[in-house]
C-alpha positions as CSV (number, residue, x, y, z in Angstrom):
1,X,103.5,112.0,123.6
2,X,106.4,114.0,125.1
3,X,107.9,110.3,125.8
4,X,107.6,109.2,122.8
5,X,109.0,112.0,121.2
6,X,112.3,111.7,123.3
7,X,112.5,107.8,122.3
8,X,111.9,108.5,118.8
9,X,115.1,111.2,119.1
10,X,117.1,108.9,121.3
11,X,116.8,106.6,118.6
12,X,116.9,108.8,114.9
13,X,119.5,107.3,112.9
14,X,118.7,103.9,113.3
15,X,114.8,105.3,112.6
16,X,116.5,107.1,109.4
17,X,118.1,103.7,108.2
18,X,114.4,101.8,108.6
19,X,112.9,100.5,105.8
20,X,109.5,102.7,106.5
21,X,110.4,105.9,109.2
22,X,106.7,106.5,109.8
23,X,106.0,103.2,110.8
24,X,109.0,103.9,113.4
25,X,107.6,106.7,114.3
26,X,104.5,105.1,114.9
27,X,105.3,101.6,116.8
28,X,107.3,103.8,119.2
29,X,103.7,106.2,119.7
30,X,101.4,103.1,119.9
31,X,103.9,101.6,122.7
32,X,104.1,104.5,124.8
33,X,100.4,105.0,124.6
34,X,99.6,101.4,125.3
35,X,101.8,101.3,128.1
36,X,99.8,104.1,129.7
37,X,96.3,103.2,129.1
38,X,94.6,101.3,132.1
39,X,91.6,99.7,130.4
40,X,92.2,98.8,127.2
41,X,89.6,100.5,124.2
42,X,87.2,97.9,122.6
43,X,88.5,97.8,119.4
44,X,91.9,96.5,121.1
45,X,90.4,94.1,123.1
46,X,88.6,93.2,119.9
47,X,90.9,93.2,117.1
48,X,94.9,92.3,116.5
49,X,97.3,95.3,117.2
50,X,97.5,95.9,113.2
51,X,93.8,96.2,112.5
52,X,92.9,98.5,115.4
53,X,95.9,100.7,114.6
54,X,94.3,100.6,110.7
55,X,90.7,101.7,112.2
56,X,91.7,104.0,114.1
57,X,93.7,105.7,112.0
58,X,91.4,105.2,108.8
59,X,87.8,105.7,110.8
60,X,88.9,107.9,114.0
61,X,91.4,109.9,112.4
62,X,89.9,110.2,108.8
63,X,93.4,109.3,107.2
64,X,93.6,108.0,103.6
65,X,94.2,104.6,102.8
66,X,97.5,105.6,101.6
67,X,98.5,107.8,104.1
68,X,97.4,104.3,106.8
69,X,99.6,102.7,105.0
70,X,102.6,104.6,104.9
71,X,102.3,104.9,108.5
72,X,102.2,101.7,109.2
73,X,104.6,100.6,106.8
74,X,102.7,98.1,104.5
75,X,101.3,97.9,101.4
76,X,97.7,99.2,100.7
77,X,96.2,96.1,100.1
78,X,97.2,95.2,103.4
79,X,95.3,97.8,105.2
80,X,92.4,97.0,103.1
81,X,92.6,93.4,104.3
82,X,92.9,94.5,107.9
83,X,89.9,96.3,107.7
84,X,87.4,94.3,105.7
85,X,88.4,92.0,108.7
86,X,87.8,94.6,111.3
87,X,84.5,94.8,110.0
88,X,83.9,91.4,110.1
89,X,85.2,90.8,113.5
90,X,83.4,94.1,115.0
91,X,79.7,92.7,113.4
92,X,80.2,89.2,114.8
93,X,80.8,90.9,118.4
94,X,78.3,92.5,117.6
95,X,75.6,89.9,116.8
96,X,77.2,87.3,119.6
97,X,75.9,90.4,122.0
């Protein structure tokens, strides 16, 4: 997180004249985690980039929808979209098992 931290400082202003600073903020936490993690989570193997971050934020983190989507920097209906077709995606796995 540390490293994220610094790239996110190294990089303010331009974060400051974004369009959405939490999704910044966020893109530049997801990359550094993603470039550490070895195996990859089932949900990421699973999903697209955009609805795993919206599960895991809304169902591992317990965020509100429109606290999801500030962070990520889309509309609401957006993140509801990406998770009606989590769901979807997760249940087919599930019954192709």
């Amino acid at each position: 997180m540390d490293g994220a931290l610094a790239e996110l400082a190294r990089n303010w202003q331009a974060a400051l004249s974004s369009p959405c600073l939490p999704a910044v903020a966020w893109e530049t936490l997801t990359g550094r985690v993603g470039a550490r993690i070895r195996k990859p989570d089932f949900l990421r193997l699973l999903l697209s980039e955009q609805q795993a971050d919206a599960v895991i934020l809304r169902h591992r983190l317990g965020l509100e929808l429109r606290d999801v989507a500030q962070i990520m920097g889309v509309p609401e209906p957006v993140i509801i979209g990406q998770l009606r077709w989590a769901r979807s995606a997760v249940q087919h796995a599930a019954i192709a098992r």
